[in-house]
C-alpha positions in Angstrom: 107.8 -65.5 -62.3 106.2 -62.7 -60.7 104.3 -64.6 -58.3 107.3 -66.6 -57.8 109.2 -63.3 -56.5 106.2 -62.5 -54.4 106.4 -65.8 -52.5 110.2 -65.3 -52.1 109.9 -61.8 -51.3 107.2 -62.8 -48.4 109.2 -65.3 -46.9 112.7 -63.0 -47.0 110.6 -60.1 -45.0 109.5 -63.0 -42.6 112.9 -64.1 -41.7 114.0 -59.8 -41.3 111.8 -59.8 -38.9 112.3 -62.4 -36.8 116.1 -61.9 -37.3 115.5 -57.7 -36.4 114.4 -59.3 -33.0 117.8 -60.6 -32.1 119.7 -58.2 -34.2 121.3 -56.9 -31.0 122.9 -60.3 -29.2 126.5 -59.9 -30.6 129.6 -57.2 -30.9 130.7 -54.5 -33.5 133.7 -53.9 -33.8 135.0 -50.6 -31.8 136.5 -49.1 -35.2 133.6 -50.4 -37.2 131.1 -48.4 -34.8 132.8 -45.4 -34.9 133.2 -44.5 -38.8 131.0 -47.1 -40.8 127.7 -49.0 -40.2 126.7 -48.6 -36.4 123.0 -49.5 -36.5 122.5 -52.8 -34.7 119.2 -52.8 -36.4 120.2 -52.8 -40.2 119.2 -56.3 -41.1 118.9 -56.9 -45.0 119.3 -59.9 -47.7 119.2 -59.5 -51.2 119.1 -62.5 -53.7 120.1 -62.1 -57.3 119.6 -65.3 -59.6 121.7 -65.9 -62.9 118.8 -64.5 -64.8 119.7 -61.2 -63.5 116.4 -61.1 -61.4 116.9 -59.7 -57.7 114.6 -60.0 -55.1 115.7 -57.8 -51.7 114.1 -56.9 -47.8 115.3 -54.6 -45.0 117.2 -52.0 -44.8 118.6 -52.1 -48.3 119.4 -48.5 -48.9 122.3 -48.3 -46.7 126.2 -48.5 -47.8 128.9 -50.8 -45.4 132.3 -51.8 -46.0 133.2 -55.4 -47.5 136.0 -55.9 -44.8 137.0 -59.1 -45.5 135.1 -59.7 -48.2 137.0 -58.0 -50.3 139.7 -60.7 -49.5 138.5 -62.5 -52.6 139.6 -60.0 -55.2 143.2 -60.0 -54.5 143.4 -63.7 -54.7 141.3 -63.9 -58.0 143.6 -61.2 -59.8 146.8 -63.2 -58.6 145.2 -66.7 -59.9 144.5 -65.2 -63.1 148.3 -63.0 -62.9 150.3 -65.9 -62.2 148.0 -69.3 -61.6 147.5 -71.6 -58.9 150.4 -73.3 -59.0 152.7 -70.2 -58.4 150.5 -68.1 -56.3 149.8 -71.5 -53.5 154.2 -70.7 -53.6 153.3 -67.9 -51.3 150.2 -69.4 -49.4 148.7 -72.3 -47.9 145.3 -74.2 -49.0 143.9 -74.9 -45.8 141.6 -73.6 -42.9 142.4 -73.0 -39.6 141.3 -72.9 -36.0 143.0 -69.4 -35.4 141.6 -66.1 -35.2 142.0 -64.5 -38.8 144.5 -62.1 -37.7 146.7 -64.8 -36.1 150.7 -64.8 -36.2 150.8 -68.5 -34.2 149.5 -70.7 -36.9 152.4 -69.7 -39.2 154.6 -69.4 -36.3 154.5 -73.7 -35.3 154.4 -75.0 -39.3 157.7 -75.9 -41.2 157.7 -73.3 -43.6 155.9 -70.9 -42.0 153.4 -69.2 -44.8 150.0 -68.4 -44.4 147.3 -70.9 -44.2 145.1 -69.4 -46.4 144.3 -66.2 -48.7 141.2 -65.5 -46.4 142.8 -64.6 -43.4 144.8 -61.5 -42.8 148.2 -62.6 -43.3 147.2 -64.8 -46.8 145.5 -61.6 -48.0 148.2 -59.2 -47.4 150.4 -61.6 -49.3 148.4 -61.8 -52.1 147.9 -57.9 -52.3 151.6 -58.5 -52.8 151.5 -61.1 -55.5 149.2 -59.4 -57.5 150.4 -57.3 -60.8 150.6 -53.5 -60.6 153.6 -50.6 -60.3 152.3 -49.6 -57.1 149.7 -49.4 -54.1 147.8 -46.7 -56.4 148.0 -49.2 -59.9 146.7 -52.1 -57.7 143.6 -50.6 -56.0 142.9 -49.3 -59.6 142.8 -52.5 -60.5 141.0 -54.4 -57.6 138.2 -51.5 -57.9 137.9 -52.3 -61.5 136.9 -55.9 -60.5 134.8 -54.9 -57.5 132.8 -52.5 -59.9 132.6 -55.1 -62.7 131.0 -57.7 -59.9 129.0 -55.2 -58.4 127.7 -53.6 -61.4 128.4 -50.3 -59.8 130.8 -47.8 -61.7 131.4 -45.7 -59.4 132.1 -47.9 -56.6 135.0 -47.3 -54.4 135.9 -47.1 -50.6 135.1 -45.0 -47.6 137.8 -43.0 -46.8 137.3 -42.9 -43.2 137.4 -46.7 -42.5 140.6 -47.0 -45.0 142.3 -44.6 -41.9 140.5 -46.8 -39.3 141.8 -50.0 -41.0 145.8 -48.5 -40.5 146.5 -51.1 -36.8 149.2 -52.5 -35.8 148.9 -56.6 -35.8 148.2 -56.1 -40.0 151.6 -54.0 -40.0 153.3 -56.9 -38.0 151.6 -59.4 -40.5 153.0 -57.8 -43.3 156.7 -57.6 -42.2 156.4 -61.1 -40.4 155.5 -62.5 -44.0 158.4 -60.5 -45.7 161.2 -61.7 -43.5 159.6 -65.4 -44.5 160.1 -64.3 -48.0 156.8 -64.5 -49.1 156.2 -60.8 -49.4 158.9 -59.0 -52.3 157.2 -55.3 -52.2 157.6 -52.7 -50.1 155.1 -51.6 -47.3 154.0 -48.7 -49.2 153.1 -50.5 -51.9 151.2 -53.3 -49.9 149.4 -52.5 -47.2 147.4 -49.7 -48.3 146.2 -51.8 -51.1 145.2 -54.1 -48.4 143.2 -51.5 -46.1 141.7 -49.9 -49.4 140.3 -52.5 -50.6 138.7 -53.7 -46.7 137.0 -49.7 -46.6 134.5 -50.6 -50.5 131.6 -49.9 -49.6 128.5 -51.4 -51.3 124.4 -52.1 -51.0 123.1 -55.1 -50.1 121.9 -55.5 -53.8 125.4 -54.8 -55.2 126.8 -57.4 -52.9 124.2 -59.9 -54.1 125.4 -59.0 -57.3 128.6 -59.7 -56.6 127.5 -63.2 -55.2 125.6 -63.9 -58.8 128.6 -63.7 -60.6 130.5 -65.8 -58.8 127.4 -68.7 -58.8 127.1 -68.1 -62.4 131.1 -69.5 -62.9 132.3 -66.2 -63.4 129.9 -64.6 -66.0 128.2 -61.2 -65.0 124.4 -62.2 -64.8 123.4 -58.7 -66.2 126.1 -58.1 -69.0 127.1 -61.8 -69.8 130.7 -60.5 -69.8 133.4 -62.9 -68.3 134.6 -61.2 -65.3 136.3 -63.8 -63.7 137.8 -66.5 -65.8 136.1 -70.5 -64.8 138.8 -72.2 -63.4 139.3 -69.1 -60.9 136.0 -68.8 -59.6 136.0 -72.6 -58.9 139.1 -71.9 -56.6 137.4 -68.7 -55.0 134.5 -71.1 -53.9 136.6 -73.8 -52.4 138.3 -71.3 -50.5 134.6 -69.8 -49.3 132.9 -73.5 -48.1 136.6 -74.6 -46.6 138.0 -71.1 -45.4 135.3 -68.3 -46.1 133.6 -68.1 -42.7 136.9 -67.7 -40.4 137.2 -70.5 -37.9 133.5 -71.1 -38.0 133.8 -72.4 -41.6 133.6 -76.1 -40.6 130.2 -75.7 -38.4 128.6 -73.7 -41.4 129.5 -76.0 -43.8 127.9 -78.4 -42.1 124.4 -76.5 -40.8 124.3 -74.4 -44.6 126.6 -75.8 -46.7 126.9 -72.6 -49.1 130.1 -71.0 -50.0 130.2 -67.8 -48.5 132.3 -65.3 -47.6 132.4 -62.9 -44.6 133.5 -59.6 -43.0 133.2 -58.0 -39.6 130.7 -55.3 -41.2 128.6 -58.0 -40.5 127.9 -58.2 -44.6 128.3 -62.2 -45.9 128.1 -63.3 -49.7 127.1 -66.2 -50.7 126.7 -68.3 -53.9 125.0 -71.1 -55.1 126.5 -72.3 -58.3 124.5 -72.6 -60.9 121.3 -71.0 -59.1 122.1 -67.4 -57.2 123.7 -65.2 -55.3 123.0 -64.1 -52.0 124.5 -61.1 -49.9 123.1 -60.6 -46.1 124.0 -57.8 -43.3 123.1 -57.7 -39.6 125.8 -55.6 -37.8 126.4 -57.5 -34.6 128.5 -60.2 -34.7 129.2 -63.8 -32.4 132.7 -64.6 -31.0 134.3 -66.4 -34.4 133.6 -62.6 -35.9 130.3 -63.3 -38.1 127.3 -61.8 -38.5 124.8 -63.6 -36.0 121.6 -62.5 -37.9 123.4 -63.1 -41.4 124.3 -66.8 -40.6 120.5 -67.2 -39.4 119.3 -65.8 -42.5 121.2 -67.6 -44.9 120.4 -70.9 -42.8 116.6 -70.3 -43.0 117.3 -69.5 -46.7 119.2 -72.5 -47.0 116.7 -75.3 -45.7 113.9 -73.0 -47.4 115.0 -74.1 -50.5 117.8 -77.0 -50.1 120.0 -75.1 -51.4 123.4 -76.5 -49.3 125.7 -78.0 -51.9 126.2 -81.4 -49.8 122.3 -81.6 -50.0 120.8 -84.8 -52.1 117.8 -83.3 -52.4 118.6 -79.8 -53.7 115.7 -77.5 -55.3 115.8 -77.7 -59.1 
């Protein structure tokens, strides 16, 4: 095993490298510069298998928001409040061509919900859905589960990007979705929730972490406690491999064919089911708002060790 880890460790600080080299090709967001992770240079990956092992290489000390990451825990607590067939009342199951903060998609169909809980509007609306009093109960809760995935305690979020997050198209998502019916709450009690939950900061090793649990169908890979129940966390990586990657989704699939899940941190998670989890950060980001080195990485990771879930010939 150990030489095992040595040989993945190797090629991991290979790829760092190579991907440090390029790290500065793409965009941070303006926001994203100013209060949270500004160094163009911060590539890292961590892998974490569902024996609990983790294996990480690059700057792997530093802390960056989850963004739209964190887009996943609203929709698991609202599956496992309610269940699919009431919360998919409320949103759409499929991906779209649009920008993630985009009004027109909703604007042209019939009934005029969101696409999909991974973009802006499908998130807010689930930040909605889920149980809790208030905007206070609900973060309370969604940190619960981001600490339980993370195996980090005293996770929580930076308070200086929650203030950054406050713009005005999320606001106009939010009451655009209301009129529609498909948000019941009251902006106070929504969209801080929402902007909360985009400000958690983690490590690359906690987001890896976060990545094993979903690969290992819900189970924490350190505590064996169920964190998420089964039939959730197949839904969660549907949603990643058809939605998770914004309108690049369909292209990813295709070239790395992992379920992930992105923000414009530049973080991604990714899981493997059955086998690991990965999480990868390089700051700058390409026009469809992902992480350029991150999508590298996980490719080179990906035909490393055939690990795309479409692939006949996947590593044992």
């Amino acid at each position: 095993m150990k030489e095992m880890q040595k040989e993945i460790l190797s090629y991991l600080e290979k790829i760092i490298e190579e991907e440090k080299r390029l790290a500065r090709k793409g965009e941070i967001p303006d926001y994203i510069e100013e209060v949270d992770n500004n160094d163009h240079g911060a590539v890292t990956v961590s892998l974490t298998s569902i024996d609990g092992t983790t294996v990480r290489a690059g700057d792997y000390e530093g802390r960056f928001s989850l963004q739209s990451i964190s887009k996943l825990f609203p929709l698991a607590l609202a599956l496992m409040d309610h269940g699919s067939e009431e919360v998919f009342k409320y949103t759409g199951k499929a991906p779209t061509g649009n920008v993630y903060h985009s009004l027109i998609q909703m604007e042209m169909q019939e009934r005029e919900k969101p696409l999909n809980p991974m973009v802006n509007s499908g998130a807010i609306v689930m930040c909605g859905l889920m149980k809790g009093e208030n905007a206070d109960k609900k973060v309370d809760r969604i940190l619960a589960l981001a600490r339980d995935l993370t195996g980090n305690q005293e996770l929580t979020y930076n308070e200086k990007v929650y203030e950054a997050e406050d713009q005005d198209l999320n606001r106009s998502l939010f009451y655009y979705n209301r009129h529609n019916g498909y948000i019941k709450g009251e902006f106070e009690d929504v969209m801080p929730v929402y902007w909360k939950m985009t400000a958690i900061e983690v490590t690359i090793e906690e987001l890896s972490n976060m990545a094993a649990v979903i690969a290992n169908h819900g189970v924490c890979v350190h505590s064996g406690k169920q964190i998420i129940t089964k039939d959730v966390v197949t839904t969660l990586k549907a949603f990643m491999i058809t939605c998770g990657m914004y309108d690049e989704s369909g292209s990813f699939a295709l070239e790395v064919g992992i379920p992930a899940k992105s923000g414009v941190s530049g973080s991604i998670v990714a899981a493997i089911p059955g086998k690991l989890g990965i999480g990868v950060m390089g700051p700058d980001l390409n026009k469809y708002s992902n992480s350029i080195a991150g999508i590298r990485m996980l490719k080179k990771i990906s035909d490393k060790w055939k690990l795309s879930i479409f692939s006949e010939d996947r590593s044992s």
